[in-house]
N, C-alpha and C positions, 0 to 999 in steps of 0.2 A: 189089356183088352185085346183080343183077336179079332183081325177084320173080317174072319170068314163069320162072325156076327152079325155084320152090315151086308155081307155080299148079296149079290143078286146072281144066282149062277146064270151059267149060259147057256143051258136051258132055257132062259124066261128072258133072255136078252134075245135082241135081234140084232143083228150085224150081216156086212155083206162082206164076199170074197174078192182078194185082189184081182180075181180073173174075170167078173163084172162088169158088164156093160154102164156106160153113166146112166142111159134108160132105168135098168134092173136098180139101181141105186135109188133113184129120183124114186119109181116105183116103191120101193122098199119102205124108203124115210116119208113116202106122203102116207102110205096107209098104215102106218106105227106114231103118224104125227111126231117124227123126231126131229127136231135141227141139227142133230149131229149123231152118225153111227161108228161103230168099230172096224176097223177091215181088218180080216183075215184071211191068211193064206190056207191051202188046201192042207197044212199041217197040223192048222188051228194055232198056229202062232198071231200071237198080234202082233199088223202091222203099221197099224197108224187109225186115225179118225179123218171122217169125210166131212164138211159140215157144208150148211146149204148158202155159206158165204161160198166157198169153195168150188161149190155147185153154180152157181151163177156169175161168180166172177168169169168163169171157165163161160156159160154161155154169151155172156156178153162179149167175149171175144172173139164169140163165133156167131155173128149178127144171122146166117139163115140157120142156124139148128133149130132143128123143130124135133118131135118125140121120137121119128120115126130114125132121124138121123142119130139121134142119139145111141141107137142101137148098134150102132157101127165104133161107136166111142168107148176103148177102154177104159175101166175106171181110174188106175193108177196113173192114167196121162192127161188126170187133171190135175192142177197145182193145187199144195194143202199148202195155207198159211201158218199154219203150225200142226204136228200132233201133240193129241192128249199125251201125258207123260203115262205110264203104266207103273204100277208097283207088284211088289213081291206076293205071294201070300203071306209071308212071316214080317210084312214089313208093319214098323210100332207105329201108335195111333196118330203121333204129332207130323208125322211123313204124309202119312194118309190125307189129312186135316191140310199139309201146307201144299199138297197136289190138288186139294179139292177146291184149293181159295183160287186157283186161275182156271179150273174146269168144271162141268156143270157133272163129269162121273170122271172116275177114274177106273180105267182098265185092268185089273189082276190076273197075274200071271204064274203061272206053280215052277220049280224046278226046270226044269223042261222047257220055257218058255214058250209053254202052251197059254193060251186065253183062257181062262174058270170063268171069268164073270165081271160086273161091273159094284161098282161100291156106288151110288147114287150122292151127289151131295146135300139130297134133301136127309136120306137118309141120315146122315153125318152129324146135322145140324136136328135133327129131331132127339140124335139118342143126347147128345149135348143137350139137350132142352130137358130131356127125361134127367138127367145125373145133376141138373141146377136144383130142377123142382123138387129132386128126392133129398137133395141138402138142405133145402126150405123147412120140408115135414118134419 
């Protein structure tokens, strides 16, 4: 099974760049309603996930930020508790599957280690549902 099956290209993802402001970020994830985005560089490499723990630990550490100051705050110089792990394109289904049991998507990456797109884990767990059911029939 090939994951460019499940992908979701990058086209239809949204993600922000590492040269973003935390403002542009926050912006970004509230009108996509995401808890967590992809950052990329201006190469379109992936560089890591922002997520809105990430985003508010960071504010709570800065008791007067407010929107406006946010503007002033590089993205990259907030701390990420972790990032998402990214796979291959050609990477096989069971890798796919044990990256998606500790993340909500997993990032794909071509040769190049440019960003294509994201694999979703509901996705994952649907075509799994599909390939039980059709062994049922």
């Amino acid at each position: 099974m090939n994951l460019l099956f499940l992908l979701m290209n990058k086209a239809e993802v949204a993600y922000v760049y590492d040269d973003f402001t935390l403002r542009q970020a926050i912006e970004k994830m509230e009108y996509h309603r995401y808890s967590s985005i992809p950052i990329l560089n201006r190469k379109g490499e992936y560089v890591g996930t922002i997520t809105e723990g990430d985003i508010l630990w960071a504010v709570k550490r800065n008791y007067n930020l407010n929107l406006q100051d946010a503007e002033d705050v590089p993205l990259l110089s907030i701390p990420r508790k972790r990032d998402y792990s990214c796979v291959s394109v050609d990477t096989d289904m069971e890798e796919l599957i044990a990256a998606a049991l500790r993340q909500n998507f997993v990032p794909v990456i071509d040769g190049k280690n440019s960003f294509i797109g994201i694999v979703k884990r509901n996705s994952i767990i649907q075509f799994c549902y599909d390939q039980y059911r059709s062994g049922l029939a």
